[in-house]
N, C-alpha and C positions, 0 to 999 in steps of 0.2 A: 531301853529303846533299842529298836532292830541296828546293827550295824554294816553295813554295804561297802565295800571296794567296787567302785570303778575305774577301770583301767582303758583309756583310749584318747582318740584326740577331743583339744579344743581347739578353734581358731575364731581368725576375725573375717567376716564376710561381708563383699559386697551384692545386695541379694536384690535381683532385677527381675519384676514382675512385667512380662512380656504376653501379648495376644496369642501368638503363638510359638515355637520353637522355631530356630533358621534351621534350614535343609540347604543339603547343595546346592548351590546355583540360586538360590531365594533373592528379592530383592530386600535394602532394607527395613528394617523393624523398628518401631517403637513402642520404647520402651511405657505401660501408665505408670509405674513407682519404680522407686528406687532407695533404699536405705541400707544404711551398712550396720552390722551388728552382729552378737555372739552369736558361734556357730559351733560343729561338731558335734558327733552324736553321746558322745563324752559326758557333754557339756549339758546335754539338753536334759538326758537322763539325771546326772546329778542332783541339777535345779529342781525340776520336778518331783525327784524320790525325797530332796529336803522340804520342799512344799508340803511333802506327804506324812512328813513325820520322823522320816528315815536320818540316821545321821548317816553320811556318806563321806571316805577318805576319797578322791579324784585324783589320781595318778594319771600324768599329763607329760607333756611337751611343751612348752615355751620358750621367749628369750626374754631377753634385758632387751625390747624393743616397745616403741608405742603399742605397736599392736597387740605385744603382749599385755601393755599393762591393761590397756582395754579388754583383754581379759581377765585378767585377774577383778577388775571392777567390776565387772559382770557377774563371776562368779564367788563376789561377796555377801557370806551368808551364814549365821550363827551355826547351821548343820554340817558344813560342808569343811573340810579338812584338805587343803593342796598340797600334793607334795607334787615337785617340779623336777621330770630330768631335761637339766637345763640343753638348748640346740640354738643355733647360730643366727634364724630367722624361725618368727612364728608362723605357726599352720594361717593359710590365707586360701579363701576360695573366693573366687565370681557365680555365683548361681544366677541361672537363668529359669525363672519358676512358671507356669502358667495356673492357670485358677484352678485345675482340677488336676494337681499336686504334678502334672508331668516338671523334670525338670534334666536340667545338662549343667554338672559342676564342671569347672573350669578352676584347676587346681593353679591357684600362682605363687604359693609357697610350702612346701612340703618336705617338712622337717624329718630327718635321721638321727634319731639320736641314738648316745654309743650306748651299749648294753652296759646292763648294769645290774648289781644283785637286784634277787629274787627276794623282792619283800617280802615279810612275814604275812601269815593269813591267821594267825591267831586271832581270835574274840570277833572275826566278820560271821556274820549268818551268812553272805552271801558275799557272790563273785562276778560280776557282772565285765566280761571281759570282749570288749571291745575289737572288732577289725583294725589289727593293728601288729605290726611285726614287734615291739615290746608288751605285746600279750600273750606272746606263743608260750615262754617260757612259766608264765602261771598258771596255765590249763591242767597242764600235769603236778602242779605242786598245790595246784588247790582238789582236782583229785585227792593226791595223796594225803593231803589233811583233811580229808572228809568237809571240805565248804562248797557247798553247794555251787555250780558250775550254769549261770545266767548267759546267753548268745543271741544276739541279734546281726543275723546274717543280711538283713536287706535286703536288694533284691538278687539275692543268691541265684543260679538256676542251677537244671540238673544234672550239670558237669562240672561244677568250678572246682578246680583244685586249691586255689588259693586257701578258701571257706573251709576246706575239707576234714581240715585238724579242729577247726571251733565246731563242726556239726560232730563230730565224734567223740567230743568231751564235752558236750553238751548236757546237762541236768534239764535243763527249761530251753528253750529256743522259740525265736520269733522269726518270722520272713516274710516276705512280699509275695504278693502273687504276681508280681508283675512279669515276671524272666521265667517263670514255671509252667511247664508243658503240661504236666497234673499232679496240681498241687497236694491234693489225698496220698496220691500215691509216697510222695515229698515224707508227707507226717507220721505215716503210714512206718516207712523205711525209719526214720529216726527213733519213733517207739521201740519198734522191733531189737534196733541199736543198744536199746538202754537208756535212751530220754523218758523222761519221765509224763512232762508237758513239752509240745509241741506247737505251737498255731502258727498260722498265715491270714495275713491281714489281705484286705480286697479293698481298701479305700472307704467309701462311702458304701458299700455294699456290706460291709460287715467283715467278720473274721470265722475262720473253721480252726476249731483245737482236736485236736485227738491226746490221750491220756490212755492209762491201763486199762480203763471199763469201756473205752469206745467212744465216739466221734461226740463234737458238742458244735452248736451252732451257735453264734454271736451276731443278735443284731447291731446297726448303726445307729445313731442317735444324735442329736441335734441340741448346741448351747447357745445357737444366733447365728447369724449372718455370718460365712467362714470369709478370713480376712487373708490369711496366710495358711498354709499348708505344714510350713517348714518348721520340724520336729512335733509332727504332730505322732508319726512311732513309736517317738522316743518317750512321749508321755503315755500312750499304751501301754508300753514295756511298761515302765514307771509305776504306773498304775496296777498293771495286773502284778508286778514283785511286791509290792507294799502291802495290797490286799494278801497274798500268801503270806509274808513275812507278820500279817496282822492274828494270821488263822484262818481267815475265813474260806468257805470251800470253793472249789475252784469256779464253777458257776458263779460266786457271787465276784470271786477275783477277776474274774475275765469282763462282765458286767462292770465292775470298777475301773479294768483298762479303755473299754469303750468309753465309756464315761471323758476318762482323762483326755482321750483322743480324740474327744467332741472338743471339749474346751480348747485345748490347743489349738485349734483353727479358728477361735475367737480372735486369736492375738500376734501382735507381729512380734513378739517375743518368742525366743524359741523351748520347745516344748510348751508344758502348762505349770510355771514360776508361780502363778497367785492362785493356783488352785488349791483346795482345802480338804480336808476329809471326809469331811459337811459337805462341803457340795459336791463333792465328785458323787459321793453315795447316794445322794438324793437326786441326781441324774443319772445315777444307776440304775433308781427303780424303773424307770424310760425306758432302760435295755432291755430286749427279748432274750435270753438264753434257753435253751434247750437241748438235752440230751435224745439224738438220734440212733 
């Protein structure tokens, strides 16, 4: 079985499905749902890559607090492996989501924890290394051991410094189109880099990869009625690494991530937790891919 490191946050979230976003001066909003539950893109990727087959180690952030253990419960799963560097309160967000995935996180606990060695990368296929200041130090050591180097920038744009060190040690990388002035050019630059895969997702419009042979197209696709938005990404991501990790070419891996990030909008669970490899594939075949 494929084996995955990921390394970033989990937390516990209060996630408020609103009409629309408040602006300055707005009058009040209400709210139609409201539920609290596991969050971080950590977390979401995890669950999903275990759904998928993958056994996954999750290197995290938590405390000895409810909230933590609510994660930890969440993230109970015969695939998944935690290792905890323990912090004083757990990651806590307020999301404020609307129906067509716009959202405004509202951080109300956000964990530091102390540095600490640099776990081993032996026996992982991959490295799926997360936005997060206890990921910087893996980039280069999973370079240097030849493990392939996984990055989900979000919605990165064409100046972040922050992102700068995960887009440079990037192997595969994922981004938003959302903050991208021209996202071609975006993928464009990264190959040139020495990525190898590249894509940017567009929501319900689909995704654009670029690779060594040149640009590919990704359609969108539909698993019902979208409920929730939230980590629907991170089953992309999930998706499209498990398809590579499986063999298959990248056309049909990337048709796989669609797939995954169809389902995810099924459920107010984050990412796609009960997705299968059976059905993600057979809503695969649903996907339009194409080499342009």
């Amino acid at each position: 079985m494929p084996r995955v490191l990921v390394n970033g946050p989990a937390s516990w979230n209060l996630l408020v499905q609103v009409p629309v976003l408040p602006e300055k001066g707005s009058p009040a909003i209400f709210a139609t749902r409201h539920h609290a539950g596991l969050g971080g893109t950590s977390a979401g990727k995890a669950l999903t890559l275990a759904a998928l087959g993958v056994d996954v180690t999750l290197r995290t952030s938590l405390a000895d607090d409810p909230e933590g253990d609510l994660v930890r419960a969440a993230l109970a799963h015969p695939r998944i492996a935690l290792v905890n560097q323990p912090v004083a309160r757990t990651e806590q967000h307020l999301n404020l989501m609307t129906g067509d995935g716009s959202r405004v996180s509202v951080y109300l606990e956000l964990p530091d924890p102390e540095p600490g060695p640099v776990p081993p990368l032996d026996g992982f296929d991959a490295a799926v290394l997360d936005l997060a200041e206890h990921s910087r130090p893996l980039l280069a050591e999973a370079r240097a051991g030849g493990v392939p180097v996984w990055c989900d920038l979000h919605d990165a744009d064409d100046a972040d410094e922050f992102r700068r060190d995960f887009l440079a040690a990037a192997d595969v990388l994922l981004v938003s189109a959302e903050r991208l002035t021209n996202p071609r050019a975006y993928l464009a630059d990264a190959v040139a880099r020495g990525c190898r895969l590249a894509v940017c997702t567009d929501g319900g419009r689909g995704a654009i990869a670029r690779d060594a042979d040149g640009w590919i197209e990704v359609g969108a696709t539909s698993a019902g009625e979208v409920v929730d938005t939230n980590g629907a990404g991170d089953a992309f991501f999930s998706g499209l690494l498990s398809g590579v990790l499986d063999g298959l070419p990248v056309e049909r891996a990337l048709a796989r991530a669609s797939a995954a990030g169809a389902i995810a909008v099924t459920t107010r669970a984050l990412g796609a937790p009960s997705a299968t490899v059976a059905t993600v594939d057979h809503l695969a075949t649903s996907v339009a891919v194409r080499r342009v």
